[in-house]
C-alpha positions as CSV (number, residue, x, y, z in Angstrom):
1,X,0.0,0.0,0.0
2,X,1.7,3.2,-0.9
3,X,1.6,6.0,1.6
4,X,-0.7,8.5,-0.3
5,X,-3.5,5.8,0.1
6,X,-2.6,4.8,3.6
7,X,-2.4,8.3,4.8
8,X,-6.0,8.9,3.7
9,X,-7.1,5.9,5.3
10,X,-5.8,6.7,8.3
11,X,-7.4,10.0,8.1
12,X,-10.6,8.5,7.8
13,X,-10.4,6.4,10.8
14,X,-8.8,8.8,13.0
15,X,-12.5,10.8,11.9
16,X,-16.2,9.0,11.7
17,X,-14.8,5.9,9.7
18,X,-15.5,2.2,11.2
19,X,-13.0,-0.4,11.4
20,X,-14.9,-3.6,12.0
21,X,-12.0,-7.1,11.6
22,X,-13.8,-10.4,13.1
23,X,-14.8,-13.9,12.6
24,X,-17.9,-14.0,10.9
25,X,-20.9,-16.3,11.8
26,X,-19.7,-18.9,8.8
27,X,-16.2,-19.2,9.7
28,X,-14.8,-16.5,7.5
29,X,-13.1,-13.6,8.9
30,X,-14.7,-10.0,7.5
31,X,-12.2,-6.7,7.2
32,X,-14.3,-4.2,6.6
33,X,-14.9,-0.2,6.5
34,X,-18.1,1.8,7.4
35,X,-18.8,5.1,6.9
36,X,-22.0,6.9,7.7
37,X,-22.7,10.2,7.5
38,X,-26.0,12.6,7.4
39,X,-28.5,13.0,4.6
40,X,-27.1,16.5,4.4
41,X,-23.5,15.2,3.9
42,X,-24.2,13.0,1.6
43,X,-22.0,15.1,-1.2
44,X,-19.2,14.5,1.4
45,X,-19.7,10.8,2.0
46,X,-19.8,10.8,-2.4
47,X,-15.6,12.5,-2.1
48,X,-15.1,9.9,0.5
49,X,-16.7,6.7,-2.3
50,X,-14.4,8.6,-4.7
51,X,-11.1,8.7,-2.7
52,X,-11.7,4.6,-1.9
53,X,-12.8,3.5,-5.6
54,X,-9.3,6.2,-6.9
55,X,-7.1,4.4,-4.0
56,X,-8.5,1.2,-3.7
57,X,-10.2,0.7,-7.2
58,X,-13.2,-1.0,-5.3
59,X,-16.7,-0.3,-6.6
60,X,-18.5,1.8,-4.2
61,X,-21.8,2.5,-3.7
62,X,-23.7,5.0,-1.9
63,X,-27.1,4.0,0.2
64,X,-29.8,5.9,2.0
65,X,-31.1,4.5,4.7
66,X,-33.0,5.5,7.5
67,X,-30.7,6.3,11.1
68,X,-31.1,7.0,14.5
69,X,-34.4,6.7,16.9
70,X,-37.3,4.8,15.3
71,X,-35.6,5.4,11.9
72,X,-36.3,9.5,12.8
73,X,-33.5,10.7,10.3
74,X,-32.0,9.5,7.1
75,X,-28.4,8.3,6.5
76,X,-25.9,7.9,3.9
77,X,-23.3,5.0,3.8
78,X,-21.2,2.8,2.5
79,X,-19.4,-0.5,3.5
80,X,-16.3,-1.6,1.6
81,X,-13.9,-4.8,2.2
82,X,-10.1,-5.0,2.0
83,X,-7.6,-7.4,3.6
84,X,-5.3,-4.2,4.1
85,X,-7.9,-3.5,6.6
86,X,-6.9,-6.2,8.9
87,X,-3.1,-4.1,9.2
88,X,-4.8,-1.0,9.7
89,X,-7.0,-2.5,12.5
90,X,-3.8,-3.4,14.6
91,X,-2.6,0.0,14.0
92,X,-5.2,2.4,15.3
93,X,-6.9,-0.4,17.2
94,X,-4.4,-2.0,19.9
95,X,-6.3,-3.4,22.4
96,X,-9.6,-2.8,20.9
97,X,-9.6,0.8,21.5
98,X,-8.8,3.4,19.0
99,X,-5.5,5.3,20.0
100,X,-3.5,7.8,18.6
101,X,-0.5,6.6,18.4
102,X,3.0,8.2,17.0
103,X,3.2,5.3,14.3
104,X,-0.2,5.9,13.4
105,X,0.2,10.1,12.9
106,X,3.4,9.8,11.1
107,X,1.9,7.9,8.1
108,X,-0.8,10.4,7.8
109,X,-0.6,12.5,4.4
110,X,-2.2,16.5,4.2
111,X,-4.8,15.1,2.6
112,X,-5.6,12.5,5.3
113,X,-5.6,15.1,8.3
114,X,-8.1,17.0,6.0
115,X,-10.7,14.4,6.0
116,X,-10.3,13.8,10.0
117,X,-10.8,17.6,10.5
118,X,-13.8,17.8,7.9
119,X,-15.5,14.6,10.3
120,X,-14.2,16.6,13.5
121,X,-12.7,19.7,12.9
122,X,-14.9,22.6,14.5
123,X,-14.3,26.2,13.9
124,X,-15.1,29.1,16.4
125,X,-15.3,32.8,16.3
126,X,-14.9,35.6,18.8
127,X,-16.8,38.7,18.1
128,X,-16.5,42.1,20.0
129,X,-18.9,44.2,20.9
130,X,-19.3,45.9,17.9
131,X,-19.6,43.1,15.5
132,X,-16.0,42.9,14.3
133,X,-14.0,39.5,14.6
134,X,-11.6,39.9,17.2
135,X,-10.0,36.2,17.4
136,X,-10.6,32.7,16.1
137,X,-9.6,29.1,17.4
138,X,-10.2,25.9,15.3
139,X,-10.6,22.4,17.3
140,X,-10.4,19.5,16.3
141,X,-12.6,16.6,18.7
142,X,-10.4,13.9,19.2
143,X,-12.2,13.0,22.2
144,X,-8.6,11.1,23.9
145,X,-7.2,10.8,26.5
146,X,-4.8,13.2,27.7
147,X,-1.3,11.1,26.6
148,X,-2.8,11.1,23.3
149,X,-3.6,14.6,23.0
150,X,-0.3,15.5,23.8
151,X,1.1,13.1,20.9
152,X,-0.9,14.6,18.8
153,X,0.2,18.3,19.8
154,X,3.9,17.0,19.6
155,X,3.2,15.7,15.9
156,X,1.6,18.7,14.4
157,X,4.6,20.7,16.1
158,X,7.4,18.5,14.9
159,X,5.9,17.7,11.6
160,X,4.4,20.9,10.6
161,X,5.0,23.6,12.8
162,X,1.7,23.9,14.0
163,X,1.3,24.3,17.8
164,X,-1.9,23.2,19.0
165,X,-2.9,23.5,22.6
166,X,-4.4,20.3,24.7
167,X,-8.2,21.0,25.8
168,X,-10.4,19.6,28.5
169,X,-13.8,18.9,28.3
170,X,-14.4,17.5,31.9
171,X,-17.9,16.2,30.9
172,X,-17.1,13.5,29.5
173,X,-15.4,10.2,30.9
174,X,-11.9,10.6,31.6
175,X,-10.1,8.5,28.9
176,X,-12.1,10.5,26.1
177,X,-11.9,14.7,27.7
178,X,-9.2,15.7,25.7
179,X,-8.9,17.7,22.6
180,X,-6.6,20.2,20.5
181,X,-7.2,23.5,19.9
182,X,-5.4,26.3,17.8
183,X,-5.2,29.7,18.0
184,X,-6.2,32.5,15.7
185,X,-2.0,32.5,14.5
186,X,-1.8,28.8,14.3
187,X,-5.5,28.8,12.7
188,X,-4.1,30.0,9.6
189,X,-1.0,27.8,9.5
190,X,-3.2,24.8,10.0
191,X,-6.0,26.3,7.1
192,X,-3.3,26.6,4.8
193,X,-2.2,22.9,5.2
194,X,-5.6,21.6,4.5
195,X,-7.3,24.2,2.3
196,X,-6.4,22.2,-1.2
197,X,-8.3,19.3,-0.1
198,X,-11.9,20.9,1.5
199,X,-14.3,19.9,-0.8
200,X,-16.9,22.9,-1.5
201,X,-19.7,22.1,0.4
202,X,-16.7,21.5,3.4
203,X,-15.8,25.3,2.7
204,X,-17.5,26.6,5.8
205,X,-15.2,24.8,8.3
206,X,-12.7,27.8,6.8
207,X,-15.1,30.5,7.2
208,X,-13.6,31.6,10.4
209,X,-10.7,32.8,9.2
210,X,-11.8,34.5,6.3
211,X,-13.8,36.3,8.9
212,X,-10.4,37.5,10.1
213,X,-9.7,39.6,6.2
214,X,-12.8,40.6,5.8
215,X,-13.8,44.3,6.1
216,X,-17.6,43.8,6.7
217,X,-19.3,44.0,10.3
218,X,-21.3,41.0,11.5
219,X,-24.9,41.7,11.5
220,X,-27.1,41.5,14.1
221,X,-28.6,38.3,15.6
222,X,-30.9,39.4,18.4
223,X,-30.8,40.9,21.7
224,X,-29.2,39.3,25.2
225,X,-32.4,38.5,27.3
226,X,-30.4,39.4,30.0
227,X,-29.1,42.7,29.6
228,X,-30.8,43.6,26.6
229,X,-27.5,44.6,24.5
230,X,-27.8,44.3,20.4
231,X,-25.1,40.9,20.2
232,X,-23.5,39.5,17.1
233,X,-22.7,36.2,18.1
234,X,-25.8,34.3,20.4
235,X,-24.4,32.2,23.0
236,X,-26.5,29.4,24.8
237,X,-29.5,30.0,26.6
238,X,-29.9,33.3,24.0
239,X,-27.2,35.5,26.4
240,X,-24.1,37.9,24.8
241,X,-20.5,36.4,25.6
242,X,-20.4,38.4,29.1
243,X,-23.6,37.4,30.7
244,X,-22.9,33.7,29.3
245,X,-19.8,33.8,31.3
246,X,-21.3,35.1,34.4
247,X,-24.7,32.3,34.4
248,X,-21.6,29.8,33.7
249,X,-19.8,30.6,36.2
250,X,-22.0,30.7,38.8
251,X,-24.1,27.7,37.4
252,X,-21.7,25.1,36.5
253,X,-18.0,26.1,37.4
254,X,-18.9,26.1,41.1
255,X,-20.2,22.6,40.7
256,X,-17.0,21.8,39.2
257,X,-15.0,23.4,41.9
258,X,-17.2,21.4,44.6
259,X,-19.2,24.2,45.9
260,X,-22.9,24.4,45.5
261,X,-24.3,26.6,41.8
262,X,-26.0,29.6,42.8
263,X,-29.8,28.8,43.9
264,X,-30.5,32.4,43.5
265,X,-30.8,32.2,40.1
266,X,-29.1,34.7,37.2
267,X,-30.2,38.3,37.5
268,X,-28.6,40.7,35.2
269,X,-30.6,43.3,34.0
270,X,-34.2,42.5,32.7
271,X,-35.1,38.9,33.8
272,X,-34.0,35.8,36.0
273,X,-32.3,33.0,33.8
């Protein structure tokens, strides 16, 4: 397998791709990938049938199917088979449990880390109070444990340059809180690494830094139902960035500190949140 084809693989696993190597129920063993992705990515899951049948030359087809609770939403998928599989399993799967391992992250191509960040790559924006974008950060959910997120920082930073910092989201179990995140300065070095191979309808996982060039104030999106300010950028529960920070503070930072959230509720300005 040469390493173009292996580092796009890779990619693809290291993002939403299924590895699935067993014994089947007849005897014979299965190697196997599985990708699913929504109705509305559908154009994206067609680039990822169109890497495998240029790499692989398999046939691939493309099926809708029907996904999540009681069939609610619609899918679409694709299963291929290939005995390379079985190596590829023992790479990113020791022990059962997909790692990021150096091995693994040094046979990764450009084009590979790509596809991982279109599957988990997620891009935020910082606007002031006056609708201009002040800063950016792009993440990319690895969802690890915290030895692997630092592998991963040192191989973006040995390999590329690229310094990502190590992220914490304590919600989650402890092997899988850890994720990398980049600055506004290492946003653009890692956007111009991937840029050649974001498909167009991929195009708005870049938007954030564009934001940065452009010369054209954010409009509008509502009013805080706090404090009543106009805001450009809606955080959760319909607040602006500053009284989001304060409900979060008191709300779910002291439970995270040990000491009991507020029971007085939110007051800032019009209403209790």
């Amino acid at each position: 397998m040469n390493s173009d084809t292996r580092g796009i693989l890779i990619g693809m696993v290291f993002g939403d791709a299924y590895l699935g190597v067993g014994l089947r129920k007849t005897g014979y063993m299965r190697s196997e990938m599985s990708v699913v992705h929504s109705i509305v990515q559908k154009d994206y899951c067609e680039h990822k049938a169109a890497l495998i049948r240029k790499h692989l030359n398999l046939n691939v087809n493309i099926t809708v199917r029907k996904n999540g609770p009681g069939g609610k939403y619609k899918a679409s998928c694709f299963c291929i088979t290939h005995p390379y599989f079985k190596q590829l399993k023992r790479w990113l799967y020791p022990g059962g449990v997909k790692t990021f391992t150096s091995k693994a992250l040094n046979m990764i191509t450009p084009e590979g880390i790509a596809l991982w960040y279109m599957d988990d790559g997620h891009a935020r924006t910082n606007i002031n109070a006056n609708g201009w974008v002040g800063s950016i950060s792009t993440d990319i959910a690895t969802m690890c444990s915290e030895p692997e997120a630092f592998t991963i920082k040192e191989f973006f930073i040995e390999t590329y340059g690229i310094d990502f910092k190590v992220r914490c989201d304590p919600r989650r179990p402890k092997e899988k809180q850890f994720y990398i995140q980049a600055n506004t300065k290492q946003s653009r070095e890692f956007m111009s690494l991937i840029q050649p191979y974001i498909i167009p309808s991929m195009m708005y996982k870049l938007a954030h830094v564009a934001y940065l060039d452009s010369h054209e104030r954010q409009a509008p999106v509502g009013e805080c139902k706090s404090c009543g300010n106009v805001v450009y950028e809606m955080r959760r529960r319909k607040l602006c960035t500053a009284c989001y920070s304060r409900w979060y503070y008191q709300n779910v930072m002291r439970f995270r500190d040990n000491r009991n959230p507020s029971n007085r509720g939110f007051y800032k300005g019009r209403v209790m949140i």
